[in-house]
C-alpha positions as CSV (number, residue, x, y, z in Angstrom):
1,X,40.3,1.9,6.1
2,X,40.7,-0.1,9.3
3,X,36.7,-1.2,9.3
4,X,37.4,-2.1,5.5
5,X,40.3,-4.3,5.9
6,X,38.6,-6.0,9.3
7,X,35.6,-6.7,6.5
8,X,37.7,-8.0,3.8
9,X,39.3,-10.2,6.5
10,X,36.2,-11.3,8.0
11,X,34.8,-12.1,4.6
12,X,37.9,-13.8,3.0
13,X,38.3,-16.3,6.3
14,X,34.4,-16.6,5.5
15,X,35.2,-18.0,1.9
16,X,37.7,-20.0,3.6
17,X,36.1,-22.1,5.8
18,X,33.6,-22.2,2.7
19,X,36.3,-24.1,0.3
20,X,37.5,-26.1,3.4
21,X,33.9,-27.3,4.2
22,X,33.7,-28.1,0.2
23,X,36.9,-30.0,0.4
24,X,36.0,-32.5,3.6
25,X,32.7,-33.1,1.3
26,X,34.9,-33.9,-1.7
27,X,37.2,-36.4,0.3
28,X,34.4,-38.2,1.7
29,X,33.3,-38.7,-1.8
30,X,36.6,-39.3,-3.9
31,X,38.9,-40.5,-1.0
32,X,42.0,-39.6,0.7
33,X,43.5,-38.5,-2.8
34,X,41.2,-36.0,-3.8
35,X,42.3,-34.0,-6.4
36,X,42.5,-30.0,-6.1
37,X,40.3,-30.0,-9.4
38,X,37.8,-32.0,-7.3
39,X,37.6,-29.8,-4.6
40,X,37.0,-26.8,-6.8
41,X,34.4,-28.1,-8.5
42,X,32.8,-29.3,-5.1
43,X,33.1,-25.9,-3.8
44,X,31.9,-24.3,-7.4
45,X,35.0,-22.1,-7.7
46,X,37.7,-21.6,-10.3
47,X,40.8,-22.8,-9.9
48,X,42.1,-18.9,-10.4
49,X,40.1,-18.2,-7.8
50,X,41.1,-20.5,-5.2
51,X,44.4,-18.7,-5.3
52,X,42.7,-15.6,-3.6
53,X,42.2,-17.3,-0.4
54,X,45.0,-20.1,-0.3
55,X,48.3,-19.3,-1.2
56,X,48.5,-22.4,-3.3
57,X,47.3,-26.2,-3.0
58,X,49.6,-27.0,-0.1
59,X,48.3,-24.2,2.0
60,X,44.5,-25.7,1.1
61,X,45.5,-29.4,2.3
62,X,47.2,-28.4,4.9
63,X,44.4,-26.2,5.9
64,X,42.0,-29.1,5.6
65,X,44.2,-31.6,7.7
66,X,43.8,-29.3,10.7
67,X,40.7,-29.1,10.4
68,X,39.9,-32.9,10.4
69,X,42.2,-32.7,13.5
70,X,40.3,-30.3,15.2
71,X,36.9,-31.6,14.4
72,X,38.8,-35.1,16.2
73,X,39.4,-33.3,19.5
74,X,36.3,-31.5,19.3
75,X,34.5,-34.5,19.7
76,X,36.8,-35.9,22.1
77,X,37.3,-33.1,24.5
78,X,33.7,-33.3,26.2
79,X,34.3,-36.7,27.1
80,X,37.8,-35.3,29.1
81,X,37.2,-32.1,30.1
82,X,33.9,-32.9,31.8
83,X,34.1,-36.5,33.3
84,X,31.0,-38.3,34.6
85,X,30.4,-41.8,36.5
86,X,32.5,-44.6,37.2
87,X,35.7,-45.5,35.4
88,X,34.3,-48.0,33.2
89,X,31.4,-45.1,32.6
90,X,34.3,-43.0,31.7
91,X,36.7,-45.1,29.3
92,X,32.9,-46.3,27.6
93,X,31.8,-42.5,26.4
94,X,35.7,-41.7,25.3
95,X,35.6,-45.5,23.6
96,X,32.3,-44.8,21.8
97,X,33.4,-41.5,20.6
98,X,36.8,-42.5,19.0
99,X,34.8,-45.7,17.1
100,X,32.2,-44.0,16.0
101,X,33.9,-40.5,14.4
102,X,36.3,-43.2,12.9
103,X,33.0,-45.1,11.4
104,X,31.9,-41.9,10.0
105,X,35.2,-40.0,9.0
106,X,37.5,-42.7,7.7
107,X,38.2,-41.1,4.7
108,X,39.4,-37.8,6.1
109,X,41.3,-39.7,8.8
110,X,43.0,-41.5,6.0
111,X,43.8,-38.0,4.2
112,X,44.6,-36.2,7.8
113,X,47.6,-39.0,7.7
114,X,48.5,-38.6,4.3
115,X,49.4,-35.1,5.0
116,X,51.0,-36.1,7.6
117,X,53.3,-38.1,6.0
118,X,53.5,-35.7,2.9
119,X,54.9,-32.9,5.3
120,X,58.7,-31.5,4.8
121,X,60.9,-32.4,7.8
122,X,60.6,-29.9,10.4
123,X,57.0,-28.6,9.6
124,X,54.5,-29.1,12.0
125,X,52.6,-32.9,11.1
126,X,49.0,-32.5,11.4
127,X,48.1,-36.0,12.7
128,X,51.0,-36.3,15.2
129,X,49.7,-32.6,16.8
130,X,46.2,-34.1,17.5
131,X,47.8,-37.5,19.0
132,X,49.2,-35.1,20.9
133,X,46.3,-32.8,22.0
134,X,44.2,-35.5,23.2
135,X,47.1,-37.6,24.4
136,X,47.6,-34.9,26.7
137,X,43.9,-34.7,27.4
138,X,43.6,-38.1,29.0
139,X,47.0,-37.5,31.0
140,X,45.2,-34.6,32.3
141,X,42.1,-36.5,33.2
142,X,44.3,-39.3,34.4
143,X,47.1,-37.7,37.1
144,X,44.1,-35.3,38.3
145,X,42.3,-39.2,39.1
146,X,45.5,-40.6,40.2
147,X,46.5,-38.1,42.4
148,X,42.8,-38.0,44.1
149,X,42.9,-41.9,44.8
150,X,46.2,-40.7,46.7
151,X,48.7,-42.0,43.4
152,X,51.7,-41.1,41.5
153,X,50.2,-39.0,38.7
154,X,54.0,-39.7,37.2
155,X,52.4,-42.6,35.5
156,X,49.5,-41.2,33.6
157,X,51.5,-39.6,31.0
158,X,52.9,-43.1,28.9
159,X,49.8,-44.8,30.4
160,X,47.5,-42.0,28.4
161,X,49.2,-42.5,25.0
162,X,49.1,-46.2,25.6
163,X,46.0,-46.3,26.0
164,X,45.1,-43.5,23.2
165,X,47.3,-45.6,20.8
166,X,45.8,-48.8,21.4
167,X,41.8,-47.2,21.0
168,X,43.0,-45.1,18.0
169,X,44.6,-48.3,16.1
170,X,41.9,-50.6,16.8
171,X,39.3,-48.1,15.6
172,X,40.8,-47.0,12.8
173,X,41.6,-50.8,12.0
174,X,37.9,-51.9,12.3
175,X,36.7,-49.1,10.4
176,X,38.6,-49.4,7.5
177,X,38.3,-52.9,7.2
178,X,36.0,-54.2,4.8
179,X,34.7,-56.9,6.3
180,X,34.6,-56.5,10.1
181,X,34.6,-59.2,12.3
182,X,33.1,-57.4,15.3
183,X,30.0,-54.9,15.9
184,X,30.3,-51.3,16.5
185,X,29.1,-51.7,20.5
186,X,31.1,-55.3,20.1
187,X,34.2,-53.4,19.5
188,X,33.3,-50.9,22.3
189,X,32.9,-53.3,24.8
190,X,36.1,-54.9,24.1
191,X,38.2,-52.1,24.2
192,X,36.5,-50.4,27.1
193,X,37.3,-53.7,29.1
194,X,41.0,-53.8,27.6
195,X,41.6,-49.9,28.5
196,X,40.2,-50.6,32.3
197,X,42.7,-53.9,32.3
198,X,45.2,-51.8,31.7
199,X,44.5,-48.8,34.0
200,X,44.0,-51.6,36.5
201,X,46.8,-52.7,36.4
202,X,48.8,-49.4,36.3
203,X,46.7,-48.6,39.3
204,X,47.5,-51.4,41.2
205,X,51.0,-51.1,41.1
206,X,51.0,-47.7,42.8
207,X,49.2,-48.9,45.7
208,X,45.8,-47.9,44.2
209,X,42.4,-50.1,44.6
210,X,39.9,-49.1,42.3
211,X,36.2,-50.4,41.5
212,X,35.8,-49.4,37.9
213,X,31.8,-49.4,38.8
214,X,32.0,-47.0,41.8
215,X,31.1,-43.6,40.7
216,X,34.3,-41.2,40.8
217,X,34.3,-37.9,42.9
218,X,33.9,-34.9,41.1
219,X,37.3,-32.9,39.7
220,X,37.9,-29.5,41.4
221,X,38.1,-27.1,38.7
């Protein structure tokens, strides 16, 4: 009975993943309010049936948020976890990734905050957890830099969601905008030189001298 259940679970969390990869193809198509009716008929299911994996439409969009989320910090977390090059190297590669996965994934961005702002008090909001994750990514990245260069590492935590806000609106901004005023790589440029401005400055008033061009020493660990 036990190897039966383990299949049964193996196979249901199989059809899962199967109606949530059906449901991030039916919001890119229909938008941020796709219907549940779309999304069954994207993932060429019965509504009845639906109901034997999700225990009811909330638990399917709330499903689907965190999975936008994690496909987000997914992408992200290479550019964190294993740093390369100078500063300005740095900042570039976690610039380019936020612009472009907002290029591509507006419209599930768009529903990841819906849901967000759909939740009941209390309940855990999608969208604010992966600020979160990656928040705490680049403060991470940043008091392990800081404290090398002989800093206060104290800093890097409002410095990191500072900086991830002001990426994060500006992306999302451009990308939804219908008529952009800058490039892609425009864009990148700009905020790579704005996040490096700040961090400058955050730097320098610690005592800490910084060429964003210099290549940085490798993290222990």
């Amino acid at each position: 009975m036990d190897g039966r259940a383990a299949r049964w679970a193996g196979q249901r969390q199989a059809r899962r993943d199967e109606v949530v990869a059906a449901a991030l193809l039916a919001i890119a198509e229909h938008g941020p309010q796709v219907s549940t009716e779309q999304i069954t008929e994207r993932a060429a299911i019965a509504r009845p049936t639906l109901y034997r994996h999700f225990a009811d439409a909330e638990d399917l969009y709330d499903t689907v948020a965190h999975r936008i989320g994690e496909m987000l910090v997914g992408e992200l977390a290479p550019t964190m976890d294993h740093p390369e090059g100078s500063a300005r190297e740095i900042i570039s590669r976690i610039v380019h990734t936020y612009v472009v996965w907002f290029a591509a994934n507006d419209r599930l961005y768009q529903y990841l905050v819906s849901r967000s702002l759909n939740t009941q008090t209390g309940e855990q909001q999608p969208a604010i957890t992966v600020r979160l994750l990656i928040g705490e990514k680049l403060r991470e990245l940043l008091a392990a830099y800081i404290a090398l260069l002989g800093g206060d590492p104290r800093i890097a935590d409002p410095l990191a969601f500072g900086l991830i806000g002001m990426v994060e609106t500006a992306a999302v901004r451009w990308a939804t905008s219908p008529d952009p005023l800058l490039g892609r790589d425009e864009l990148v440029t700009h905020l790579t030189g704005w996040a490096w401005g700040s961090l400058d400055v955050a730097l320098q008033a610690i005592g800490v001298k910084l060429d964003p061009d210099f290549p940085l020493p490798q993290l222990q660990g």
